[in-house]
C-alpha positions as CSV (number, residue, x, y, z in Angstrom):
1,X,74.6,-50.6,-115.0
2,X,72.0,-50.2,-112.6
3,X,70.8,-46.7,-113.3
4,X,70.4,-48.1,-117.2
5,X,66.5,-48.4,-118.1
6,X,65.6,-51.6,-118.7
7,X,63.7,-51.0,-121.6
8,X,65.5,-54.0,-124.2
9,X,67.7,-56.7,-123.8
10,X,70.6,-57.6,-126.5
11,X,73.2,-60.4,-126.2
12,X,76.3,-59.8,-126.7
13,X,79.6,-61.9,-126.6
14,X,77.2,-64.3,-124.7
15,X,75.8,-62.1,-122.2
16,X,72.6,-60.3,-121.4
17,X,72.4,-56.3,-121.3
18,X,70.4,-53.6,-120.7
19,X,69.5,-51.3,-123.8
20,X,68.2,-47.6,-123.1
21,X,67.1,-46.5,-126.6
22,X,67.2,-42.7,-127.4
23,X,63.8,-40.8,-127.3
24,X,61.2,-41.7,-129.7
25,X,60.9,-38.7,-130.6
26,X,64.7,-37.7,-131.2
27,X,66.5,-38.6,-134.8
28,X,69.4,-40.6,-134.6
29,X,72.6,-38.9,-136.0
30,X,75.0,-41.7,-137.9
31,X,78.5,-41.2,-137.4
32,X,81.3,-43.6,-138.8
33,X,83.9,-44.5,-136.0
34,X,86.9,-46.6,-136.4
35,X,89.7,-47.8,-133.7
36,X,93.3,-49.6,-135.1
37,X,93.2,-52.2,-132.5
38,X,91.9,-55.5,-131.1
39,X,93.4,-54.2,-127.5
40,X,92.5,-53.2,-124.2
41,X,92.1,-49.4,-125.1
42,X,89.2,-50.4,-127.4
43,X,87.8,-52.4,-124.7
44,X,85.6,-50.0,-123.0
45,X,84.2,-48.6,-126.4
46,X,83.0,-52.1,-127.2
47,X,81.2,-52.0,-123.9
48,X,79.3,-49.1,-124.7
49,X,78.6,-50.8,-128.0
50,X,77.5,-53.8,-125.6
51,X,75.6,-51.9,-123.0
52,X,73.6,-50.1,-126.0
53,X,75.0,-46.6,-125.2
54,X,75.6,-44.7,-128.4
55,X,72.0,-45.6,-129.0
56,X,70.9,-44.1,-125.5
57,X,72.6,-41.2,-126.6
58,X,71.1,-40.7,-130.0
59,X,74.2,-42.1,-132.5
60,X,73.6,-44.5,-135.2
61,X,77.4,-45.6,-135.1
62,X,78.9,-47.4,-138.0
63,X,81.9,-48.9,-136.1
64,X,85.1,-50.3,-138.2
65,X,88.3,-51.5,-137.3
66,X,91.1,-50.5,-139.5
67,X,94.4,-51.3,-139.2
68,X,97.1,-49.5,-138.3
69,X,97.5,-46.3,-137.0
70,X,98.7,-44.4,-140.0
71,X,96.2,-46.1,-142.1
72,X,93.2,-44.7,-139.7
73,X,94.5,-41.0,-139.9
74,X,94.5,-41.4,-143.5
75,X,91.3,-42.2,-143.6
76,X,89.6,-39.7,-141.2
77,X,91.4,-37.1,-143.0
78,X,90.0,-38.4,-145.9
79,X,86.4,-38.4,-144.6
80,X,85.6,-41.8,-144.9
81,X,85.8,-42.0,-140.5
82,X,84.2,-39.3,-138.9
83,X,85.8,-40.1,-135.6
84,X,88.4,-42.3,-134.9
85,X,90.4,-43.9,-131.7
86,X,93.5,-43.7,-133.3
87,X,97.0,-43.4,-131.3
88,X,98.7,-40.1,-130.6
89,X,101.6,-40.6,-132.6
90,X,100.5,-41.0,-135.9
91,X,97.5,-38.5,-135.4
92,X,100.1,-35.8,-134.2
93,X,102.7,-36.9,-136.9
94,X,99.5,-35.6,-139.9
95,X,98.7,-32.5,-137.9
96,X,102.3,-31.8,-138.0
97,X,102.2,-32.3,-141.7
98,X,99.2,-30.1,-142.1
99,X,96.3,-32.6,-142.1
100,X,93.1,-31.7,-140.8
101,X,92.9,-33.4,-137.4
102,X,92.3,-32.2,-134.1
103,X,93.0,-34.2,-130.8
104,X,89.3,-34.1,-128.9
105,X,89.7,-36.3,-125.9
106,X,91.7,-39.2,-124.6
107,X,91.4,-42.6,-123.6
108,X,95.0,-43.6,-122.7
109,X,97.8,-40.8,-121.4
110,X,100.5,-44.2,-120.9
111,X,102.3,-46.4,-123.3
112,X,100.6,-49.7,-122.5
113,X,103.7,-51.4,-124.2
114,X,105.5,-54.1,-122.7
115,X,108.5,-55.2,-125.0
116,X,108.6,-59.4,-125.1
117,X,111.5,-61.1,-125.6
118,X,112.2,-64.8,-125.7
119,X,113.3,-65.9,-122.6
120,X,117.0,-66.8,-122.9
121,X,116.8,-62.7,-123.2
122,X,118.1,-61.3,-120.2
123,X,120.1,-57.7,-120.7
124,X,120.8,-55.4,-123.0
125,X,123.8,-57.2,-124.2
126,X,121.4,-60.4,-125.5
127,X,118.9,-58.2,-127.0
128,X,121.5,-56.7,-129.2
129,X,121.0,-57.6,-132.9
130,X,118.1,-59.0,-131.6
131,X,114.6,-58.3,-134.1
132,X,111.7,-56.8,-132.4
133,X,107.9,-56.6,-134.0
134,X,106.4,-53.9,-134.3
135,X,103.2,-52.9,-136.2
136,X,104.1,-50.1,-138.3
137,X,106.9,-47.3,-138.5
138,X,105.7,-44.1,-136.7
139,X,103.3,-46.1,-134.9
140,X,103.0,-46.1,-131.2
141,X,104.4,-49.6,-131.1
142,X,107.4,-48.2,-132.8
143,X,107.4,-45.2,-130.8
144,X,107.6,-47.6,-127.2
145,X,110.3,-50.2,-128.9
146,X,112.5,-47.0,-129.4
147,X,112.0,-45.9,-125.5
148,X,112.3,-49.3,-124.6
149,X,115.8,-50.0,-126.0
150,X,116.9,-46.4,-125.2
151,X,116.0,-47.5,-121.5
152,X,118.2,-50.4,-121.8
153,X,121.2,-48.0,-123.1
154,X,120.9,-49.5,-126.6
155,X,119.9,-47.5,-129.8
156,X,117.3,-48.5,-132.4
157,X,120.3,-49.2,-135.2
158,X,121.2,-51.7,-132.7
159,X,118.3,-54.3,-132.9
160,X,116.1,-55.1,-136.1
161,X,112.6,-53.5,-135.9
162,X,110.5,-55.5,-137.8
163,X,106.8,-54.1,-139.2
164,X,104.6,-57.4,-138.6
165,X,101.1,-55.5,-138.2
166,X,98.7,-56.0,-135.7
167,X,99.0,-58.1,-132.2
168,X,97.7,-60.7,-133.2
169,X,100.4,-61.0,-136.4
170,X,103.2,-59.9,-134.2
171,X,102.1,-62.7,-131.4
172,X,102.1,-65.6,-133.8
173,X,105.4,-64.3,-135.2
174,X,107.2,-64.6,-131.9
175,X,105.3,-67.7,-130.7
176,X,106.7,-69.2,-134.2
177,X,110.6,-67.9,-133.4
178,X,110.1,-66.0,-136.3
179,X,111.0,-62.7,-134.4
180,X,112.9,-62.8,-131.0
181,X,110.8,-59.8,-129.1
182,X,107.5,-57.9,-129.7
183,X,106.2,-55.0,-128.6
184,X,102.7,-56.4,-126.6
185,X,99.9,-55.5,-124.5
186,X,98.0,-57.0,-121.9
187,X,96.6,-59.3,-122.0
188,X,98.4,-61.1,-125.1
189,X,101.4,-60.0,-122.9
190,X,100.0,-62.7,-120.0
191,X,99.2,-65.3,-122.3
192,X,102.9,-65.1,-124.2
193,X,104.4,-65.2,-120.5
194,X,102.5,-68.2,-119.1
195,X,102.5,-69.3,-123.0
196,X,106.2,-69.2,-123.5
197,X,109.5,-69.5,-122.3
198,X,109.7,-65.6,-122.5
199,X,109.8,-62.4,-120.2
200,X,109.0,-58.7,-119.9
201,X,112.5,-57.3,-120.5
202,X,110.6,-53.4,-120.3
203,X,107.5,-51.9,-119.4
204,X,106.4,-48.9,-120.5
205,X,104.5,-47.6,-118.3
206,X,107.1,-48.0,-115.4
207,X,109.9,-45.5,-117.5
208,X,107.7,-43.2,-119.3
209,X,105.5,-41.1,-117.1
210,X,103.2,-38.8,-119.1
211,X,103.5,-40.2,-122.8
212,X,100.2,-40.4,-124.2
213,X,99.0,-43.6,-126.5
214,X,95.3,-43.5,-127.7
215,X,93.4,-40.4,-128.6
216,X,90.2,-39.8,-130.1
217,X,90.0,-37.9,-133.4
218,X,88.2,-35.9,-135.8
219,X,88.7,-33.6,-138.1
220,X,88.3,-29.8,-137.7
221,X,86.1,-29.5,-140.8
222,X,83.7,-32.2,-139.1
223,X,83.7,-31.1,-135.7
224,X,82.8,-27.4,-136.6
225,X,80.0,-29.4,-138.7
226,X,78.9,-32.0,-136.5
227,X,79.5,-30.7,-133.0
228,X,76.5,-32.1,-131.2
229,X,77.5,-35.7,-133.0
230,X,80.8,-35.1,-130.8
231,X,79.1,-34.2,-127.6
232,X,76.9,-37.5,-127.5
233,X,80.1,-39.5,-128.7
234,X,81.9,-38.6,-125.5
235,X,79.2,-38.7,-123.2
236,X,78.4,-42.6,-124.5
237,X,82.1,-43.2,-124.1
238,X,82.3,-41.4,-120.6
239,X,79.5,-43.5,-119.8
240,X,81.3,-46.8,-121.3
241,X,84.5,-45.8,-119.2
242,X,82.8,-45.3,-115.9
243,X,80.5,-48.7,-116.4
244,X,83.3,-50.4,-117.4
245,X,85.8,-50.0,-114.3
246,X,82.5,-50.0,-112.4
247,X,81.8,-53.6,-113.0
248,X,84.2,-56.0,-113.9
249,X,83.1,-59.1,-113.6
250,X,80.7,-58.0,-117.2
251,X,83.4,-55.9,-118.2
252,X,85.9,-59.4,-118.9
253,X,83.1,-61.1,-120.2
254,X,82.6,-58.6,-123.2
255,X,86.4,-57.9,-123.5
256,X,87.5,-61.4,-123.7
257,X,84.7,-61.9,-126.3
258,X,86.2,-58.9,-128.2
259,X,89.6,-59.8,-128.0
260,X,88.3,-63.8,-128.8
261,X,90.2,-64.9,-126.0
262,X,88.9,-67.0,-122.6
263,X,87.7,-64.8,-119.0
264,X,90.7,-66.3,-117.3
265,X,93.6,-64.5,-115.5
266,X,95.4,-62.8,-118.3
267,X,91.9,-61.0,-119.3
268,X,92.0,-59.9,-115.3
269,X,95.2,-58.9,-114.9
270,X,94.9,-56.5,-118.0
271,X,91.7,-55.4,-116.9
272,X,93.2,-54.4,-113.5
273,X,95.8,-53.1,-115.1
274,X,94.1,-50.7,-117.6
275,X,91.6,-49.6,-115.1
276,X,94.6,-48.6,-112.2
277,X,97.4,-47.3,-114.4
278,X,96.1,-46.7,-118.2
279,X,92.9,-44.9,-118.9
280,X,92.1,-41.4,-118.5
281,X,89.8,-40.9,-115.8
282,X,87.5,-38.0,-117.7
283,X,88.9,-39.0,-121.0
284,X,91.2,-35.4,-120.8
285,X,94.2,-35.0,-123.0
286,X,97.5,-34.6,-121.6
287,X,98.6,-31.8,-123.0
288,X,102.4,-32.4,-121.5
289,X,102.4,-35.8,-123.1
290,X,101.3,-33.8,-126.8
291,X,104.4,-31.9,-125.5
292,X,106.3,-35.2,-125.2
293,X,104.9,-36.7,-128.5
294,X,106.3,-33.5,-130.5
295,X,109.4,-33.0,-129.1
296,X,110.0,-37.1,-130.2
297,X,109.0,-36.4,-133.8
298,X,110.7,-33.6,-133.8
299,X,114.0,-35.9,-133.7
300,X,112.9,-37.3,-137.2
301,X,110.1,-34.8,-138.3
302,X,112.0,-30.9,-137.8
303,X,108.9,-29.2,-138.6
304,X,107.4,-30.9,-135.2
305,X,109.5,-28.8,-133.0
306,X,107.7,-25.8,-133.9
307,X,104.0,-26.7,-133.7
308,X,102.7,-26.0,-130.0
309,X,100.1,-28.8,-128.2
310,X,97.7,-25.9,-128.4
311,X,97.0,-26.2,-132.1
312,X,96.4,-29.9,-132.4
313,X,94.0,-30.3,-129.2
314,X,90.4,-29.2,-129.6
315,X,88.8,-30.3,-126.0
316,X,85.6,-27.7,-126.4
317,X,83.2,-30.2,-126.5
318,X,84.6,-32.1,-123.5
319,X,85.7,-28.7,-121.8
320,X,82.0,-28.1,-121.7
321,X,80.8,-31.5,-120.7
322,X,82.9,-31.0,-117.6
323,X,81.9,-27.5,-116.9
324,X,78.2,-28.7,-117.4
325,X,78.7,-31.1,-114.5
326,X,78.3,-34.2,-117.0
327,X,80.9,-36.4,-114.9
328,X,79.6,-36.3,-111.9
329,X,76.4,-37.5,-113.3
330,X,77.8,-40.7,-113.9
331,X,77.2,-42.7,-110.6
């Protein structure tokens, strides 16, 4: 945060930070942004929300949470969000369906997924006829319970997916021993562990390589409109990435404020954890995992098989920020 002008001070989630304001003499553009979870891939937007960077970069941002993945796409295809950090899955699954949506950058190219499970769980054999939460159907919570029993040699006919809706629902659900396993993130994942008499039967991230979770969005229509709006919303979120990893001890205060939960070890191990194995260091797309991602729908959606990564990723904005030398800038 150093290289921040120290121009303004804000508080937020109990802390002080520095605010650099755009030029005087520059218009702020408003753009409506929305993200479907209260979860460590949101965290380092709500730094740059902290740190006053959209500002510094000349967006008026009107920032929303909506639930669910599906729901989001709905809505930035509808117009009401201009850009959205949505997951792949469900952003992919519209574009395949015709939707106007294009992939412009990523924040997360792993599934962050751990699947619970109470602990008298142990094998494959006890999780069978077993009921996991999940948020939606054709969410990326659904997507990782399906990997995760397909890792344990189970199929999904043999376990109950339940749709509970966000973490937070799905958390009390299996604290209550309404459910026996959820599909979690750190650092809810932590506190069920130490919480609980439960364990991480599967992590995702240690059986699927290059499978992409959380995208951001926007609509073709509004990016051939709006393009300068784009290039400031990546270069504030860049710039929220790189301060993010690059200080951590602010980084947990503002992310466990976010996620309303106390600066302790879960809140560090998922900050760790993020920062070494989850987000994308140059928010880039994986264009294999798009690959991955359509070649899964394709099992349930046909149509998927024949739509190439190509003509759902739009990276020309960030393609350009790269080539300008905008990255190495960030220091």
């Amino acid at each position: 945060m150093k290289h921040l002008l120290k121009t303004a001070f804000i508080s937020v989630f109990g802390i002080g930070v520095a605010l650099a304001p755009a030029s005087a003499a520059e218009d702020m553009l408003k753009v409506k942004v929305a993200y479907d979870g209260f979860s460590m891939t949101t965290a380092p937007m709500q730094y740059a929300m902290a740190l006053g960077l959209f500002e510094k970069h000349g967006l008026d941002v009107d920032l929303t949470y909506v639930a669910g993945g599906s729901v989001l796409t709905q809505a930035v295809v509808g117009g009401s969000v201009d850009i959205a950090q949505n997951g792949y899955t469900p952003a992919i699954a519209a574009a395949v369906a015709g939707a106007d949506l294009s992939i412009i950058a990523g924040i997360a190219n792993k599934l962050p997924f751990q699947l619970v499970v109470d602990g008298s769980i142990k094998s494959a054999d006890d999780l069978r006829g077993k009921s996991i939460a999940i948020s939606r159907l054709g969410s990326s919570t659904d997507t990782g319970a399906r990997f995760a029993v397909e890792s344990l040699g189970l199929s999904a006919s043999d376990v109950n997916i339940l749709q509970l809706g966000g973490e937070g629902s799905r958390a009390a659900a299996f604290l209550s021993n309404q459910v026996n396993g959820l599909m979690s993130q750190y650092p809810r994942t932590q506190e069920m562990v130490l919480g609980k008499e439960a364990n991480v039967l599967v992590d995702l991230t240690d059986i699927v390589d290059d499978y992409p979770n959380t995208a951001y969005v926007t609509s073709d229509k509004y990016l051939a409109e709006h393009p300068e709006v784009v290039r400031r919303f990546l270069m504030a979120m860049a710039e929220g990435l790189h301060e993010f990893r690059a200080d951590p001890d602010a980084a947990r205060k503002v992310t466990a404020g976010f996620l309303k939960m106390e600066d302790g070890p879960a809140v560090e191990k998922a900050f760790h954890y993020y920062s070494d194995n989850v987000y994308a260091k140059r928010l880039e797309v994986s264009r294999t995992g798009v690959a991955a991602v359509l070649a899964q729908l394709a099992k349930t959606i046909p149509a998927a098989a024949s739509v190439s990564p190509e003509s759902i990723i739009d990276t020309s904005v960030l393609d350009a920020l790269v080539a300008e030398g905008f990255f190495e800038t960030l220091k």
